[in-house]
C-alpha positions in Angstrom: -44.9 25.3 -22.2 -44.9 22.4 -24.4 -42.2 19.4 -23.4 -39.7 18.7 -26.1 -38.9 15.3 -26.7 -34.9 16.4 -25.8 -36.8 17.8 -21.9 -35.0 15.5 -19.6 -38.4 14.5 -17.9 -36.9 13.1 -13.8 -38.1 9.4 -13.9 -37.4 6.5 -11.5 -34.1 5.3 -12.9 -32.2 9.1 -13.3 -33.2 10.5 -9.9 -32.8 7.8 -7.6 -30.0 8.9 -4.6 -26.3 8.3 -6.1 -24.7 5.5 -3.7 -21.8 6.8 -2.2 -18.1 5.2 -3.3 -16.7 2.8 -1.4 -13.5 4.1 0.5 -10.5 2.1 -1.3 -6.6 2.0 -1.0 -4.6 4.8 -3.1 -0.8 3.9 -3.2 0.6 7.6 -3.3 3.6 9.9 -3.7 5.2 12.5 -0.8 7.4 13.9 -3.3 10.6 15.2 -1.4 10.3 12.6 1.3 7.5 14.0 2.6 6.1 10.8 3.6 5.8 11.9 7.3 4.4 14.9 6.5 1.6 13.8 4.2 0.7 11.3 7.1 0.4 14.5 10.1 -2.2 16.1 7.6 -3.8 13.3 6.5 -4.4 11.6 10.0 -5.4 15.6 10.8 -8.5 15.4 8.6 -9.1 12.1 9.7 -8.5 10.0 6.9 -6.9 6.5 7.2 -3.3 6.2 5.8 -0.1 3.7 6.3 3.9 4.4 5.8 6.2 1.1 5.8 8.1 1.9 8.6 11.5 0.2 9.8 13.8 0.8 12.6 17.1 2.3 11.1 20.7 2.8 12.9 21.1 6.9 13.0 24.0 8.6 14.2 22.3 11.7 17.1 24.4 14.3 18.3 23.5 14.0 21.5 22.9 10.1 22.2 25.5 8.7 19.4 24.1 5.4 17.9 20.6 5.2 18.0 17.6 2.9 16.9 15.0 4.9 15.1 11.9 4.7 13.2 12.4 6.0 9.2 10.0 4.7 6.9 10.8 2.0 4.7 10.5 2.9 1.3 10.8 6.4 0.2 8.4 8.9 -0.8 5.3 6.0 -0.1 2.3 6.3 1.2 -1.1 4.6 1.0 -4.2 6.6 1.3 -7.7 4.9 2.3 -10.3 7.0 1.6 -12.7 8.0 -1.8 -11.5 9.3 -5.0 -13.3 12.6 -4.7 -11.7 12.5 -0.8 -8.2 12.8 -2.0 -8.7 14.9 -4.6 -9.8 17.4 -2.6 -6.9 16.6 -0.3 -4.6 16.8 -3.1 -5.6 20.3 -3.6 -4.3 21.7 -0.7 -1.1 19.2 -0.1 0.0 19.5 -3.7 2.7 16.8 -3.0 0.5 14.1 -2.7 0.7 12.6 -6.2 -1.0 9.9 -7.3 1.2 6.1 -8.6 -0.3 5.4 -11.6 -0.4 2.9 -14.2 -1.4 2.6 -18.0 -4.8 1.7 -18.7 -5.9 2.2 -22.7 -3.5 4.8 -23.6 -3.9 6.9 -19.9 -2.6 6.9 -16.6 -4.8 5.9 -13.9 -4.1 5.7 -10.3 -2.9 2.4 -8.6 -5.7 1.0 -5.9 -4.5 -1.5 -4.2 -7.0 -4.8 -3.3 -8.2 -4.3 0.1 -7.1 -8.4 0.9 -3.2 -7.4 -0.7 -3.3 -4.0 1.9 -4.2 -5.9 4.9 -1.1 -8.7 4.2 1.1 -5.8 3.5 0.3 -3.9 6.5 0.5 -7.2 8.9 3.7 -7.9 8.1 5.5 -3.8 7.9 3.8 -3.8 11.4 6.0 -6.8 12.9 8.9 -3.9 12.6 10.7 -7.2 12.0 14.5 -6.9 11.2 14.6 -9.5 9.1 12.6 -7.6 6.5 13.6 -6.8 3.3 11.6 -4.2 0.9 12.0 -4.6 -2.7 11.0 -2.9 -5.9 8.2 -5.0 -8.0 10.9 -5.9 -10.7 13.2 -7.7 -8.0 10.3 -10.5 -7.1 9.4 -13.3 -10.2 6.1 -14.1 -8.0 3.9 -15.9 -11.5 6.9 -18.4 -10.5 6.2 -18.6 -6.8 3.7 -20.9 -4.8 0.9 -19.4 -2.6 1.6 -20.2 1.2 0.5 -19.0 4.9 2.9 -18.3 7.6 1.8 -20.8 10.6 3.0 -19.4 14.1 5.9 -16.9 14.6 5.1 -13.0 14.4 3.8 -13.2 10.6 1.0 -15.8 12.2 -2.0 -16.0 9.1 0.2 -14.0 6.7 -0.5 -15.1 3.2 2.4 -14.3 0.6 4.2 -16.0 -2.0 7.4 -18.5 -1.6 9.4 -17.7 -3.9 13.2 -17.5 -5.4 14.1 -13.5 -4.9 17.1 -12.3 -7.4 20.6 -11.9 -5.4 19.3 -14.6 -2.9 20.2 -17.8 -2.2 17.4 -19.6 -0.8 13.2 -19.0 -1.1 11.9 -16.3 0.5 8.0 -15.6 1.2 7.2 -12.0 -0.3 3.8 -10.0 0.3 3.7 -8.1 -2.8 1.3 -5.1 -3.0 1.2 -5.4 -6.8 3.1 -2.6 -8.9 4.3 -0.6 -6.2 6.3 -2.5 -3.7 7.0 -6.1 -1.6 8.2 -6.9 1.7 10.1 -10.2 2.2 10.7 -11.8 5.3 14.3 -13.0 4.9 13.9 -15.2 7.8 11.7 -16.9 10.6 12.7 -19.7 12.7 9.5 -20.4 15.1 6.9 -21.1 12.5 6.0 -22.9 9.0 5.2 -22.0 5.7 1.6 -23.9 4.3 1.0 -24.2 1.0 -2.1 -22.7 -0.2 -4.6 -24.4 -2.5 
């Protein structure tokens, strides 16, 4: 059979092994407050995920006033893993929906910067009850300076100091960009340094 110049003829370049994608950080959805939830089955198939958390004042029926563990910000999960991975994942835990922003005229999901996760994570982790979480519109942070926490529990942190609306003094705020932030309203045994 002759080959046609349209014959896709396998050369060097077209059949060389695809490299696999790099794992990244999807901020998601658990519609319904199924935050929890999404977590059990993620963590069930093995694939990396966080939920700000905070400790919360509940009323139990049995024990009265209690301390406990609620996440932070509702409905908000972060996925680490490859888009094909949660797609698939999607598929089965329809609730899982992507946060998204515009790009040319579509929606495309949010992937938070692997550097911005690890700050975030660092300081939700402290469970410290001096944090605050606020929406992306609360925070001016192009009018903030670039610091690192020195000492105290937020030790290396890396955030922005910055005037926060409804406050009255500068706050440092880790801001995963779009989706949420986390400021630490106070900390007395360390220092802020300004970053250059």
């Amino acid at each position: 059979m002759p080959i046609s110049e349209k014959t896709a003829i396998p050369t060097l370049e077209n059949s060389a092994p695809q490299k696999p994608e790099e794992p990244a950080w999807f901020a998601m959805s658990a519609t319904f407050g199924r935050e929890l939830k999404a977590k059990t089955f993620l963590e069930s198939k093995q694939v990396e995920c966080f939920v700000p958390m905070r400790y919360e004042m509940v009323n139990d029926k049995k024990q009265g006033k209690i301390r406990k563990l609620k996440p932070a910000i509702n409905n908000l999960i972060f996925v680490h893993t490859t888009k094909e991975r949660i797609q698939a994942l999607k598929s089965v835990a329809e609730y899982l929906q992507y946060h998204t922003k515009p790009v040319d005229g579509k929606n495309v999901p949010i992937v938070v910067p692997e550097e911005q996760m690890q700050q975030f994570m660092a300081v939700c982790d402290t469970f410290n009850e001096n944090l605050e979480y606020l929406s992306p519109d609360e925070v001016h942070i192009e009018k903030g300076t670039p610091v690192r926490i020195i000492g105290s529990a937020f030790d290396g942190v890396e955030g922005t100091f910055v005037k926060v609306d409804g406050k009255r003094n500068k706050r440092v705020v880790v801001l995963v960009q779009g989706i949420a932030a986390v400021m630490i309203a106070e900390f007395t045994d360390g220092y802020i340094q300004v970053m250059e």
